[in-house]
C-alpha positions as CSV (number, residue, x, y, z in Angstrom):
1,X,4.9,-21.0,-6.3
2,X,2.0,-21.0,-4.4
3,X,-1.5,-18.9,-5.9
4,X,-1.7,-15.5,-3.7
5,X,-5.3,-14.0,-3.7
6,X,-4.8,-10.2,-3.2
7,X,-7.4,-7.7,-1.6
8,X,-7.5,-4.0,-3.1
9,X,-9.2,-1.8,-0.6
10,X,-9.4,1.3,-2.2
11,X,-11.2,3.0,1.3
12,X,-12.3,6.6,2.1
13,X,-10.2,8.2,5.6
14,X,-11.6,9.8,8.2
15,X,-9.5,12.9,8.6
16,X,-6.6,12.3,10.7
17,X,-9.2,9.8,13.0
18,X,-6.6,6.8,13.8
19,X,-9.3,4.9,15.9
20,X,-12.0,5.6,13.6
21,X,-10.4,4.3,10.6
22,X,-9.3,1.2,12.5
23,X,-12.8,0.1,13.6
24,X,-13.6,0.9,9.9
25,X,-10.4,-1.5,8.1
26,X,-12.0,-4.3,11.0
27,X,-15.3,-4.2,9.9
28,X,-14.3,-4.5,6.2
29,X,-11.6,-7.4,7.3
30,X,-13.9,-9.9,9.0
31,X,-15.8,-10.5,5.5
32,X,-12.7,-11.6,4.3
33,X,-11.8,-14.1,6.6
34,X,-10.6,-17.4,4.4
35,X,-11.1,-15.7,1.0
36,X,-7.6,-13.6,0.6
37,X,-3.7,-13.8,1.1
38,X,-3.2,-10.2,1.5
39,X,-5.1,-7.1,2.0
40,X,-3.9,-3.7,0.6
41,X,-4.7,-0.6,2.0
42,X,-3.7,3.2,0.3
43,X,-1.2,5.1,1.8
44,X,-1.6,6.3,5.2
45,X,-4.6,4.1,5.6
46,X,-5.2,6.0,9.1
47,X,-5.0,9.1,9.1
48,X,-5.1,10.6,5.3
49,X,-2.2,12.3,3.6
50,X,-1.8,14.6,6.3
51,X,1.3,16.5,7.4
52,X,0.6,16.8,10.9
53,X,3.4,13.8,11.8
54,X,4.6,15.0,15.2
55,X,1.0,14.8,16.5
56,X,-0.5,11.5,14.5
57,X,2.9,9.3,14.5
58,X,3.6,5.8,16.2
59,X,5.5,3.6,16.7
60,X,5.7,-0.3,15.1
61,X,4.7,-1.2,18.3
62,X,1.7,1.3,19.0
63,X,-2.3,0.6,18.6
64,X,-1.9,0.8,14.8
65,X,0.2,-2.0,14.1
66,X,-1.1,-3.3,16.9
67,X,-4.2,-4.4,16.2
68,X,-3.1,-5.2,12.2
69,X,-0.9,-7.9,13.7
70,X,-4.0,-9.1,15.8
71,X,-6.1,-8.8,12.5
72,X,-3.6,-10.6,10.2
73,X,-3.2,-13.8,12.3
74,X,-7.0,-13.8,13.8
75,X,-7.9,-13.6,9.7
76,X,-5.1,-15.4,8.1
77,X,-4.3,-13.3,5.7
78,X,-0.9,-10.5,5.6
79,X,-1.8,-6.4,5.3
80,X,0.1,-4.3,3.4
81,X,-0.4,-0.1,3.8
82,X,1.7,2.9,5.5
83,X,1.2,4.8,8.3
84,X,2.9,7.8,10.2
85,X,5.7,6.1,11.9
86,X,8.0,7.9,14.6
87,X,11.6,6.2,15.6
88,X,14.2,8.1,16.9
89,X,13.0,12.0,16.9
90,X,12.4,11.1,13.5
91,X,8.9,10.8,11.3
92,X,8.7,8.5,8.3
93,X,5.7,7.9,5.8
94,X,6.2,4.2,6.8
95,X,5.3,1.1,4.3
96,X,4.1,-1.8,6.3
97,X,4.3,-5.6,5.3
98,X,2.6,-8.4,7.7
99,X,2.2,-11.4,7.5
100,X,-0.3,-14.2,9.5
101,X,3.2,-15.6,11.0
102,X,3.9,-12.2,12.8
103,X,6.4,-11.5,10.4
104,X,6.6,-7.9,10.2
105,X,8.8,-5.7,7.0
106,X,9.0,-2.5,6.9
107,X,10.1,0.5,3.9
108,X,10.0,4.0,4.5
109,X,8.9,6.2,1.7
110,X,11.8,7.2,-0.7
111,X,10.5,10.3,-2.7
112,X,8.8,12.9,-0.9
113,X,5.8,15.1,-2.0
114,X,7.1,18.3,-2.0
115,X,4.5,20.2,-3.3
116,X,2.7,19.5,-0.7
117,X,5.6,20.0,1.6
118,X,6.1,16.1,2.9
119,X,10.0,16.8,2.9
120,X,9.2,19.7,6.4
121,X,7.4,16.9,7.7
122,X,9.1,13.6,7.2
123,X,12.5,12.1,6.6
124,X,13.2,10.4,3.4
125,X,13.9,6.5,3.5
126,X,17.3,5.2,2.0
127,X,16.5,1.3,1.2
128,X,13.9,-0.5,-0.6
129,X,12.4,-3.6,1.1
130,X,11.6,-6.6,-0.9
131,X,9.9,-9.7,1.5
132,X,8.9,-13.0,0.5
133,X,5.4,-14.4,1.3
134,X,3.7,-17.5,-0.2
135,X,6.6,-18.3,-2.3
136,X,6.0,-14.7,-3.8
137,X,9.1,-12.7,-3.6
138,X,7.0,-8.7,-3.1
139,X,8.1,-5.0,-3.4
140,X,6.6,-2.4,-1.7
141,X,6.7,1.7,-2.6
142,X,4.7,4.4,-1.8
143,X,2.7,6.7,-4.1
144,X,5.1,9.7,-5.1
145,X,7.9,7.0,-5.5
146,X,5.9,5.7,-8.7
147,X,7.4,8.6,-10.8
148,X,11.1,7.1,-10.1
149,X,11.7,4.0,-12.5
150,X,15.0,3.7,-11.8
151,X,13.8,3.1,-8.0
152,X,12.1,0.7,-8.6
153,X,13.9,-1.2,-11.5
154,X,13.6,-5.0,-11.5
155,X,17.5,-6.0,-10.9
156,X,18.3,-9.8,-11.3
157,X,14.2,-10.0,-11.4
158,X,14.4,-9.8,-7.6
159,X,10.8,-9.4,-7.0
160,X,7.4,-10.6,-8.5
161,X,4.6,-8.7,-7.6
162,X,5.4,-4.6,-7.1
163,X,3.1,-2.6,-4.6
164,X,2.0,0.6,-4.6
165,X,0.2,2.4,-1.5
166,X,-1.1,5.8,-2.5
167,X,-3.3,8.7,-1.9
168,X,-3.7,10.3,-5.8
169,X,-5.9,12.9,-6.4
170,X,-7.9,12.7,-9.0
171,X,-6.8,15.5,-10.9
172,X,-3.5,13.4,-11.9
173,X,-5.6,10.3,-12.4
174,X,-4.0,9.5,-15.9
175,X,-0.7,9.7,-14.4
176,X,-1.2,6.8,-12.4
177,X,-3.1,4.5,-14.8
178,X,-0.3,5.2,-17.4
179,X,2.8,4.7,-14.5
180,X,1.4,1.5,-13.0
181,X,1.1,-0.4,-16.7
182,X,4.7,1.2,-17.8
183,X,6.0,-0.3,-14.5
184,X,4.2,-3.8,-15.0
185,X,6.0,-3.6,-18.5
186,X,9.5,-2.5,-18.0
187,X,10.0,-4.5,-14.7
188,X,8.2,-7.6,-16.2
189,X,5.9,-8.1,-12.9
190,X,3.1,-7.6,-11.9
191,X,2.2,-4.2,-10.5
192,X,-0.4,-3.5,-7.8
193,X,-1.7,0.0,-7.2
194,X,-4.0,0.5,-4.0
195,X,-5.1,4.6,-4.1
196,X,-8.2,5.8,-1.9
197,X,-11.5,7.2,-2.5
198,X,-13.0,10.1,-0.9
199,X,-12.1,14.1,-0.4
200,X,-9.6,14.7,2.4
201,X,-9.2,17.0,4.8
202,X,-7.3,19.7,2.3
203,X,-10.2,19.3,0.0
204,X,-8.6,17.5,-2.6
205,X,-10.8,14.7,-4.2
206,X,-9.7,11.0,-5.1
207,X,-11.2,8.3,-7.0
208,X,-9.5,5.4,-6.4
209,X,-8.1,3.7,-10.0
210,X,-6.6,0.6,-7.7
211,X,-5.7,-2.0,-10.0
212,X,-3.3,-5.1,-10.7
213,X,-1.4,-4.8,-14.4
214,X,0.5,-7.9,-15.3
215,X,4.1,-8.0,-16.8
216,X,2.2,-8.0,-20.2
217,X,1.1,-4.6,-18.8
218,X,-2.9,-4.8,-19.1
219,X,-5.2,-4.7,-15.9
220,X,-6.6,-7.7,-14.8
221,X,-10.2,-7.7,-14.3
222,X,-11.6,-8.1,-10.5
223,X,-11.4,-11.8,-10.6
224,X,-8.7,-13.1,-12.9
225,X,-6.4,-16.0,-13.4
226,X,-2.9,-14.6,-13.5
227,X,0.3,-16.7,-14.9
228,X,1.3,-17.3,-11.3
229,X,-1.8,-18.1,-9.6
230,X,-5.1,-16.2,-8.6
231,X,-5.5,-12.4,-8.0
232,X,-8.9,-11.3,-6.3
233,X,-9.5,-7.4,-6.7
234,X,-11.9,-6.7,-4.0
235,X,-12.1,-2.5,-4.9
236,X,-14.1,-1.8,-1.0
237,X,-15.3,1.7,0.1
């Protein structure tokens, strides 16, 4: 298995600005050129947690994903975040998953936020999505979805390294640091957790906490040697 250098870019959002926070995500990309496998970004990296879906969605092959394909394989390295996908009259808190080869997965978000009314405004996703990259067989979920073990259990120990994309306000700050370790433990993996920084546009406040917790379930530290090869924690604003 081949060492996989992982990016944590724990960004502040424009409110629902999609070509503002692109020209932001490239400027922070460019620097990273030849020093990372993979880039994570939070949970609808674009736009904020926003419900307005019908106006901000796109499809997989709009300007978002776009220009991250064009990123990803001008920069070597695969990005991992959501976005607000449309397909079929339908609107999905999409998970995104590509690679420098143009590979491109995709998993759409499982549990919905209802107290903030995310069920009105988007349809739930049925199946998780587990792609392999640099030998590393990867997981990806989205925020809410770290509340539902079962979800994400480790079955036949299908996967290695678990991601989650989120936007977690600080206010339920423990709840994330104390999820992302118990997942790390009970799933043996290691755990990634990429949350934003930054008040959005409904006034709630967040303050990042991204992290990578190995399957002995402590955080590694920003530049670590992990059992399977090197993790770089690059926490960018």
């Amino acid at each position: 298995m081949e060492p996989l250098r992982v990016s944590l870019l724990q960004t502040d959002m424009v409110w629902e600005n999609i070509p503002e926070n692109l020209a932001r995500l490239h400027r922070q990309l460019q620097p990273l050129a030849g020093t990372t496998d993979l880039v994570v970004l939070p949970e609808m990296f674009s736009t904020g947690f926003t419900m307005e879906s019908e106006r901000l969605a796109e499809t997989t092959e709009g300007p978002t994903l776009t220009a991250l394909r064009r990123w990803s394989a001008t920069y070597g390295m695969a990005l991992a975040g959501s976005f607000i996908a449309t397909e079929q009259g339908k609107y999905y808190n999409r998970a995104f998953f590509l690679t420098p080869a143009g590979e491109s997965y995709f998993y759409d978000k499982r549990h919905l936020f209802r107290m903030e009314d995310e069920p009105r405004h988007f349809s739930a996703g049925c199946r998780r999505m587990i792609c392999s990259y640099r030998g590393w067989n990867i997981c990806l979920l989205v925020c809410y979805d770290l509340r539902f073990p079962v979800w994400s259990r480790n079955r036949g120990n299908a996967y290695d390294l678990l991601i989650y994309v989120a936007n977690w306000p600080d206010a339920r700050r423990r709840v994330w640091d104390t999820l992302l370790e118990a997942r790390a433990l009970e799933n043996m993996c290691y755990v990634c957790g990429v949350n934003r920084v930054g008040t959005d546009g409904n006034d709630l406040r967040y303050d990042g906490g991204s992290v990578i917790c190995s399957p002995r379930g402590g955080a590694t530290g920003r530049r670590t040697r992990l059992h399977r090869g090197n993790c770089h924690c690059h926490a960018g604003r």
